[in-house]
Steps between C-alpha positions, in 0.01 A plus 500: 500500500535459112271228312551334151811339373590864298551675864666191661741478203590867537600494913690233447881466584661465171763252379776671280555370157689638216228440272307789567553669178435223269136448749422857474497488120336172456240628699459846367154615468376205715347714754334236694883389632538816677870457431538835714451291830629773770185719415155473658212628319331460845504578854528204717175439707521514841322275733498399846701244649283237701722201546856399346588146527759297276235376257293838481348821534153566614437868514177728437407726173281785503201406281494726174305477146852421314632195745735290254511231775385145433610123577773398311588860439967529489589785727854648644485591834733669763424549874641862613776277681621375172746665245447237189182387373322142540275313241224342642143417366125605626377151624145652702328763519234590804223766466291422839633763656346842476738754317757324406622214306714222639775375292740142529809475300728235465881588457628281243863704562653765683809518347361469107772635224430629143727268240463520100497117323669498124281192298711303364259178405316249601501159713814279483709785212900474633611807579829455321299541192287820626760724358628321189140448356509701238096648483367191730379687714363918541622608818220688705557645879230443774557647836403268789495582886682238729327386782676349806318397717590543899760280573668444124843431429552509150350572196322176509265558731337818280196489296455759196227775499436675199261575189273196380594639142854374500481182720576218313550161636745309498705792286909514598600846601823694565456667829715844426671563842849646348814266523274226735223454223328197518264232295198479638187337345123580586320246657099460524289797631473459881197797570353695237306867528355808261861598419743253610584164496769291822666199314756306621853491356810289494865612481746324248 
C-alpha cells in the first residue's frame, strides 16, 4: 500500500517517449515532479487482506499515532497475488472494532499506465498549426496516469489522474506515446482529492 498521487505516479507502468530529455530539463530543479519515478522514498505498508471484489478492497490497519489514511485519500495497492500495481481510492473507513482500523477502497483501475502529455494549447487550436506557431504557445509537459477501467477497449474509455496544479480544462494535449502519439484534450474534473484531481478526456 502506497498513498498520495507522488507514490502512485512512481509504481506506475511507464509509457516510453523520446522526450525524456527535453522533460528532464524543463523540469530541472522541480523537485515536487519526482521525475526519478522508479525510486521509493518509502516502504510500502502492509495490511491485511479482508475481502477482494472487482470494485474494492476492504482490509484492516493496525492503529498507530502517524495513520495517513482518510476518505478520499489516492492509494496504489497490490494483493500478494498481483505482480503490477492498482489505483484505487479510500472510500470508508471503520474504527468500531477494537485494535484495528477497517479500511474500503474503491479500484478505479487495475491495469493504470504512467503517460507524459506535451501542451500544445487550448480549446478548438488545429493541430496543423501547433508546430508552425512561431511563440503561440510555451510548451510545458504534465505526466498523467491512464485509467482503464475493467472491461475497456481503447483509450476512450480512460480518465486522467494527476496533479491539480497542471489540470487545465478544456486544454489540447499531445499524448507522447513514441510513433502512436496522440491529441488528446482534458475534459472537466470527474473526482477531486488533497493531491490529485480525475478529469475526463477526449481523443482527437
Amino acid at each position: 500500500m502506497l498513498e498520495s498521487f507522488s507514490a502512485v505516479r512512481k509504481v506506475m507502468p511507464q509509457t516510453e517517449t523520446d522526450e525524456m530529455d527535453q522533460i528532464n530539463e524543463l523540469k530541472k530543479g522541480t523537485s515536487k515532479l519526482e521525475l526519478e519515478q522508479e525510486t521509493l522514498d518509502r516502504v510500502p505498508e502492509t495490511w491485511t487482506l479482508r475481502n477482494l471484489s472487482h470494485e474494492g478492497i476492504g482490509a484492516d490497519i493496525p492503529p498507530r499515532a502517524d495513520l495517513w489514511v482518510k476518505v478520499g485519500k489516492i492509494c496504489a495497492v497490490k494483493p500478494l497475488s498481483e505482480e503490477n500495481w492498482w489505483v484505487g481510492v479510500v472510500r470508508w473507513l471503520d474504527a468500531s472494532r477494537r485494535g484495528a482500523l477497517r479500511v474500503g477502497i474503491e479500484l478505479l483501475s487495475r491495469r493504470p499506465r504512467g503517460l507524459w502529455l506535451k501542451l500544445v494549447g487550448e480549446g478548438q487550436t488545429a493541430a496543423q498549426n501547433w508546430e508552425t506557431s512561431s511563440g503561440s504557445f510555451s510548451y510545458d509537459y504534465l505526466y498523467v496516469v491512464l485509467l482503464f477501467p475493467d472491461g475497456a477497449r481503447s483509450l476512450d474509455d480512460a480518465t486522467l489522474l494527476m496533479d491539480p496544479a497542471g489540470f487545465k480544462a478544456d486544454f489540447v494535449t499531445l499524448a507522447l506515446m513514441g510513433e502512436n502519439s496522440r491529441a488528446v484534450r482534458l475534459g472537466q474534473p470527474l473526482a477531486t482529492g488533497d493531491d490529485y484531481v480525475i478529469a475526463s478526456c477526449s481523443w482527437l
